[in-house]
C-alpha positions as CSV (number, residue, x, y, z in Angstrom):
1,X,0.0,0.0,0.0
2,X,1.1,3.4,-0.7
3,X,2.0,5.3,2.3
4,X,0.8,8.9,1.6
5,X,0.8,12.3,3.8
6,X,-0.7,15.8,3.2
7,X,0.5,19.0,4.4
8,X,-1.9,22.1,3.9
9,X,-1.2,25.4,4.6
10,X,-4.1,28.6,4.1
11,X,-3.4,31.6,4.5
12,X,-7.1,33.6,3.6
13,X,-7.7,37.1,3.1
14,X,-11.4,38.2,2.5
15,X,-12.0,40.6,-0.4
16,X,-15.2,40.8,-2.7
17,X,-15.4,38.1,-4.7
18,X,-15.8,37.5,-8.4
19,X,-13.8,36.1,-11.6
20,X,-10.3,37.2,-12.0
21,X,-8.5,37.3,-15.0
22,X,-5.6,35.8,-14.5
23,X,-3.3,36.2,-18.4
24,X,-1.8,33.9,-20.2
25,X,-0.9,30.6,-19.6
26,X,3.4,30.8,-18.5
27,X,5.7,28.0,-17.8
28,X,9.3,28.2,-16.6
29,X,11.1,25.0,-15.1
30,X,13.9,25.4,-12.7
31,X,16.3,23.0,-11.2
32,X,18.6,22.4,-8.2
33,X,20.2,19.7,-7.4
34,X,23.7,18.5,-5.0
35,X,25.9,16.2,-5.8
36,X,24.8,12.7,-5.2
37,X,21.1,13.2,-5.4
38,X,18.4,14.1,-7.8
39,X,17.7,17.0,-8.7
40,X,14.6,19.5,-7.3
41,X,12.6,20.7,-9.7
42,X,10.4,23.8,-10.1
43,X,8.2,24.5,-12.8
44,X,6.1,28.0,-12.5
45,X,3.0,28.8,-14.4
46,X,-0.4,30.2,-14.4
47,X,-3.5,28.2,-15.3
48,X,-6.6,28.5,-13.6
49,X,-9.8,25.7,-13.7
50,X,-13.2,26.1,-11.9
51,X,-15.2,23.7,-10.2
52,X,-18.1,23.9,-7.3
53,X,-18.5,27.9,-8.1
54,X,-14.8,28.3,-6.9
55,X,-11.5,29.3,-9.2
56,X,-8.5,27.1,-8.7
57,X,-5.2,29.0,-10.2
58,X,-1.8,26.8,-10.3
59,X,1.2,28.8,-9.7
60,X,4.2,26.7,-8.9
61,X,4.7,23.3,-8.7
62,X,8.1,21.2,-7.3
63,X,9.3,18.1,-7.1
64,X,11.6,16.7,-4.7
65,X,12.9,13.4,-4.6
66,X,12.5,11.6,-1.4
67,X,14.9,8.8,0.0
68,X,12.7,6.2,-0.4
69,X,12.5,6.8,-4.0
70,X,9.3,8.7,-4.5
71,X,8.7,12.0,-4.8
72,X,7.5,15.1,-2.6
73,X,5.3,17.3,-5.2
74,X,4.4,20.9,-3.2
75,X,2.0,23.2,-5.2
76,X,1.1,26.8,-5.0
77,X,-2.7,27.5,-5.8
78,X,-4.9,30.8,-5.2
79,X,-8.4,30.2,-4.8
80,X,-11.1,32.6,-5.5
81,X,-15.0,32.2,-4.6
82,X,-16.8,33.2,-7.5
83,X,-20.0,34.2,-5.7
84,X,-21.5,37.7,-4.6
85,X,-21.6,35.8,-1.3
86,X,-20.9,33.0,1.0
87,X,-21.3,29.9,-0.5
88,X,-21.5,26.0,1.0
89,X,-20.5,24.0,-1.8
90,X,-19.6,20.8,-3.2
91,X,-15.6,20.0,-2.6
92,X,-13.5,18.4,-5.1
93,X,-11.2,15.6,-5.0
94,X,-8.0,16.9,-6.0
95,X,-5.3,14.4,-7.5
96,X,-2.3,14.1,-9.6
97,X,-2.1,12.2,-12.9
98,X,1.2,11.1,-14.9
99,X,0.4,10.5,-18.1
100,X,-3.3,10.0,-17.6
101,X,-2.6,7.8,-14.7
102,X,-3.3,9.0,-11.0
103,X,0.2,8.8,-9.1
104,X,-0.8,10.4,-5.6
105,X,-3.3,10.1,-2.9
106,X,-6.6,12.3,-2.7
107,X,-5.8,15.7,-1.4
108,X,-9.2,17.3,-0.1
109,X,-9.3,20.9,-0.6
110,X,-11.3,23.5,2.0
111,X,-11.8,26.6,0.3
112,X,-13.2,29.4,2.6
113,X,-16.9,30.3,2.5
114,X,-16.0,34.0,0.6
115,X,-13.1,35.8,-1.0
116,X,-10.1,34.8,-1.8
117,X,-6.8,32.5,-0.3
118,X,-3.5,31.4,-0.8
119,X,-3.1,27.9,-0.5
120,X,0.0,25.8,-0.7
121,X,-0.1,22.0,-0.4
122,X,2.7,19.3,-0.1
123,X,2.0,15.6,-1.0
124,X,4.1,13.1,-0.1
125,X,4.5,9.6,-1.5
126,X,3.7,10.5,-5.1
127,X,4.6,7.9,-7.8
128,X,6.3,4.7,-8.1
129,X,9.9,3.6,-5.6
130,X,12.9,4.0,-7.8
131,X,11.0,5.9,-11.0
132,X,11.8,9.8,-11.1
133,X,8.8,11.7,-11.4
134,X,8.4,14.5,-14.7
135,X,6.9,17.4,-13.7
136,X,6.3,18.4,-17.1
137,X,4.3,14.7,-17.3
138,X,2.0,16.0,-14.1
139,X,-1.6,17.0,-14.1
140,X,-3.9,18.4,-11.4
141,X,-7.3,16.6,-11.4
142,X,-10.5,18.4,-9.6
143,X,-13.3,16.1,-9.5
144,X,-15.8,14.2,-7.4
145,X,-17.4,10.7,-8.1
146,X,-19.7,10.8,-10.8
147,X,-18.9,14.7,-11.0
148,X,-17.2,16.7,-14.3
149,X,-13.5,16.7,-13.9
150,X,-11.3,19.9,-14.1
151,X,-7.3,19.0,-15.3
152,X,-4.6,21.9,-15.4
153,X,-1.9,19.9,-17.3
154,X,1.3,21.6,-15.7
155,X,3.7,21.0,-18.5
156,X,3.3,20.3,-22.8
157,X,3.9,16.6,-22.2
158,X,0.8,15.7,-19.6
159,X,-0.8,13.6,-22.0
160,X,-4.1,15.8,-20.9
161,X,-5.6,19.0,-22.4
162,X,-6.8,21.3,-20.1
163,X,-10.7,21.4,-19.4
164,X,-11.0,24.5,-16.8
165,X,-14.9,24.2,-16.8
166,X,-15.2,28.3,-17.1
167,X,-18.2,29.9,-16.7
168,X,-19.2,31.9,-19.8
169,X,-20.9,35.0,-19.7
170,X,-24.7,35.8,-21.4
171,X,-24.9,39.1,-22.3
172,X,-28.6,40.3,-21.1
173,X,-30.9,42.7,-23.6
174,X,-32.0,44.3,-20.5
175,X,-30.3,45.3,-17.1
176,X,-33.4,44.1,-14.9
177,X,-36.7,43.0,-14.5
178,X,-39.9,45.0,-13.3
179,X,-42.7,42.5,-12.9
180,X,-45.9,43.5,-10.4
181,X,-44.0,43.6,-7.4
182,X,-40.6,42.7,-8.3
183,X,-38.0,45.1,-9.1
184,X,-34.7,42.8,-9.8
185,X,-31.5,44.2,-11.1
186,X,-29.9,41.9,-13.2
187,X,-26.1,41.4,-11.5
188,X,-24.9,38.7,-13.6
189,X,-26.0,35.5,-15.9
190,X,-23.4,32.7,-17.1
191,X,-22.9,29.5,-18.6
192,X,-21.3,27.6,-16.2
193,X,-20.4,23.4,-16.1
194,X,-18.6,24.0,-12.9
195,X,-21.3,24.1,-10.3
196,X,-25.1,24.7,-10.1
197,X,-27.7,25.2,-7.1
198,X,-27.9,23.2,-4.3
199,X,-30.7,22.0,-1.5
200,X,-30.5,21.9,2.1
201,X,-29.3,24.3,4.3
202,X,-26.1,25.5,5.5
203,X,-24.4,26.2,8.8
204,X,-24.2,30.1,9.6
205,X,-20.8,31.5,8.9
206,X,-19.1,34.8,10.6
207,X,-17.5,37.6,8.0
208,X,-16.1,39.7,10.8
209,X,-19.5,39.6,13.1
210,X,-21.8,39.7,10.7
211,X,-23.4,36.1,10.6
212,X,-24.5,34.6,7.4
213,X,-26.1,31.5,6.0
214,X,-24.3,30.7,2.9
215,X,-25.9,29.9,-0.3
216,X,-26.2,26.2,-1.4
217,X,-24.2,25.0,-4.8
218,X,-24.1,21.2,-5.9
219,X,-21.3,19.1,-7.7
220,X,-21.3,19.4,-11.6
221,X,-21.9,16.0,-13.4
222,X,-20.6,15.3,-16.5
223,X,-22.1,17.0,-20.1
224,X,-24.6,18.7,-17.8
225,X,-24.9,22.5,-18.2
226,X,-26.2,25.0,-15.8
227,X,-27.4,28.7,-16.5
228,X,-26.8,31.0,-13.6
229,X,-28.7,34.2,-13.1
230,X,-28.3,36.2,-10.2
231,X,-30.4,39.6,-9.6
232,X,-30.0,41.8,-6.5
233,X,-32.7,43.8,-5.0
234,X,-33.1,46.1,-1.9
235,X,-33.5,45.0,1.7
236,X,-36.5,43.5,2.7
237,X,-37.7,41.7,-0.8
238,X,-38.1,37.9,-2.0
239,X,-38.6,35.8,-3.8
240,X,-42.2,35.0,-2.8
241,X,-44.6,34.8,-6.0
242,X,-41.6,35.3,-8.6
243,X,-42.0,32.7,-11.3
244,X,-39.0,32.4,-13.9
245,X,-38.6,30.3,-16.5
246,X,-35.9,30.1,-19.4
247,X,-35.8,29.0,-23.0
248,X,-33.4,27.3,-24.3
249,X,-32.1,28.0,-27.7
250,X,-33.5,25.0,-28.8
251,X,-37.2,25.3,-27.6
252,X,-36.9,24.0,-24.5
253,X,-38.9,26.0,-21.8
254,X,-37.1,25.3,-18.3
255,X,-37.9,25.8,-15.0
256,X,-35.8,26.4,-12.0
257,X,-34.1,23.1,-10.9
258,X,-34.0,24.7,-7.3
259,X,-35.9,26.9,-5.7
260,X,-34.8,30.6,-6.1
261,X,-32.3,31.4,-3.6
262,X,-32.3,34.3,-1.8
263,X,-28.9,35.5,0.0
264,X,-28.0,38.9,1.9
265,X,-25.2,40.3,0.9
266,X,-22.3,40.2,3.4
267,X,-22.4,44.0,4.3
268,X,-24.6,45.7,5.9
269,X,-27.4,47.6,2.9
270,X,-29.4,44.5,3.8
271,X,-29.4,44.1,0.2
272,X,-30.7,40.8,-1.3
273,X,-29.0,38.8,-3.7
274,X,-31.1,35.9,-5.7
275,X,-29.7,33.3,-7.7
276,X,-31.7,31.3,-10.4
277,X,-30.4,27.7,-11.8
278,X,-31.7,26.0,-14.8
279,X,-29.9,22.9,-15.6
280,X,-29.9,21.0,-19.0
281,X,-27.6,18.7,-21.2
282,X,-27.6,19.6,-25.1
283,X,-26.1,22.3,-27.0
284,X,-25.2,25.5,-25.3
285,X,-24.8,27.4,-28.4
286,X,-27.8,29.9,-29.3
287,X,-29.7,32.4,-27.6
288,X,-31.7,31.8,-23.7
289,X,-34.7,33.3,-23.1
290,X,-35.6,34.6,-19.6
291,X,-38.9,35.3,-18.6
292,X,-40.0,36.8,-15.1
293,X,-43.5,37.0,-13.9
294,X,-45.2,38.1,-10.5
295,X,-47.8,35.0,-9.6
296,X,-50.1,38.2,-8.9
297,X,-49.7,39.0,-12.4
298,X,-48.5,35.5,-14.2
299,X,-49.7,36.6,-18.1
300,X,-47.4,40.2,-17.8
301,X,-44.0,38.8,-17.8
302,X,-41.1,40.6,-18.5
303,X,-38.8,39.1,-21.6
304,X,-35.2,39.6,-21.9
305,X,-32.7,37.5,-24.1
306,X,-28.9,35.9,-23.2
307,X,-26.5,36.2,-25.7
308,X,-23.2,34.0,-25.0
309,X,-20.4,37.2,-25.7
């Protein structure tokens, strides 16, 4: 049996939260070595995948031989929570692959509940006795069972092309909704394969001494897409009586998969944010239709379209 150990290290610092560009892909490998004994190797880049409604970016990675034989693989990862606000939600599996082949244990990754951290993880034990491990071979894996899988190959010869599951933005015809008693802006609607709305509750969270309840997201599964559209609204409204449903560009007419979600922002307006989830497999490409209705007023909807660009 493989022995295997797992050394993590957070250091979080809260900002707001949201999708960070991140530039273009870099790669620079560096080695150190002594006489007598392989080398250390250190290969820095910048790739970023998403997965549960978080951002994983891979800075650094290095490999260090270990007496035994194996290797001691450290990497550097910044991890942003792309939600207006807390969110519980599914946690991947992260693993490294060689080639297509998984050479190291499970290392389970905590992300904070909102903004940002610095993470950097050692795994011991990785590969086979007496083999020296390639970093340029080496993949990252995010996945759960039965779940979509993320890779960040870290060099060309990984074997693996990346799949970073990015949500892609719809560009709305209309900032808002106004529908009998509802008066939504429209914050944000995206593609996304990453994550989607969850059920259940949550355990209340502290940002400072504010105490929230953070909002639900579930694992991806494979093919399956999700349309996220999240509205904000002033303090003291719901989603009591707002009916939505969405069209896909292929005729389909969708409701929510979840109920809506509503979630106050973690300051102190008050103000509300709601999230909408319609899940679907097929093609993504096309234009959505969204329609919002008050079930005061269910035949004077409001219609706005989703563009993907």
């Amino acid at each position: 049996m493989i022995r295997r150990r797992i050394a993590v290290v957070w250091t979080a610092v809260v900002l707001t939260a949201g999708c960070t560009p991140y530039g273009a892909d870099t790669l620079r490998a560096v080695q150190t070595s002594s006489p007598g004994r392989p080398p250390t190797r250190t290969v820095t880049l910048d790739r970023t995948a998403w997965w549960g409604g978080d951002s994983y970016r891979l800075t650094a990675l290095t490999t260090t031989p270990q007496p035994d034989g194996r290797t001691s693989v450290e990497l550097v990862l910044g991890v942003a929570i792309e939600s207006p606000v807390p969110v519980a939600a599914a946690l991947p599996r992260a693993t490294l692959e060689s080639d297509g082949v998984t050479v190291s244990g499970p290392l389970e990754m905590t992300p904070p509940p909102y903004g940002r951290a610095s993470l950097t993880a050692t795994v011991q034990d990785v590969g086979t006795a007496g083999q020296q491990l390639d970093p340029d071979r080496l993949a990252l894996v995010l996945t759960a069972p039965g779940a979509a899988r993320a890779v960040i190959p870290v060099g060309a010869r990984a074997g693996q092309d990346q799949v970073d599951l990015a949500p892609t933005p719809l560009r709305p015809s209309a900032d808002g909704v106004r529908t009998g008693r509802h008066r939504l802006a429209l914050a944000s609607a995206r593609l996304r394969e990453d994550c989607s709305g969850g059920t259940g509750s949550a355990p209340t969270v502290l940002l400072g001494t504010v105490p929230v309840v953070p909002r639900v997201l579930s694992a991806p599964k494979p093919g399956r897409h999700a349309v996220e559209v999240l509205f904000e609204a002033p303090a003291g409204s719901t989603a009591d009586g707002l009916l939505l449903h969405l069209t896909l560009p292929d005729g389909r007419r969708l409701a929510p998969a979840v109920p809506v979600d509503a979630t106050p922002y973690p300051d102190l307006t008050g103000r509300i944010s709601l999230a909408a989830w319609f899940d679907f497999y097929g093609d993504t490409t096309g234009t959505y239709t969204l329609e919002a209705a008050d079930a005061q007023q269910p035949d004077e909807p409001t219609v706005l379209t989703l563009v993907a660009g």
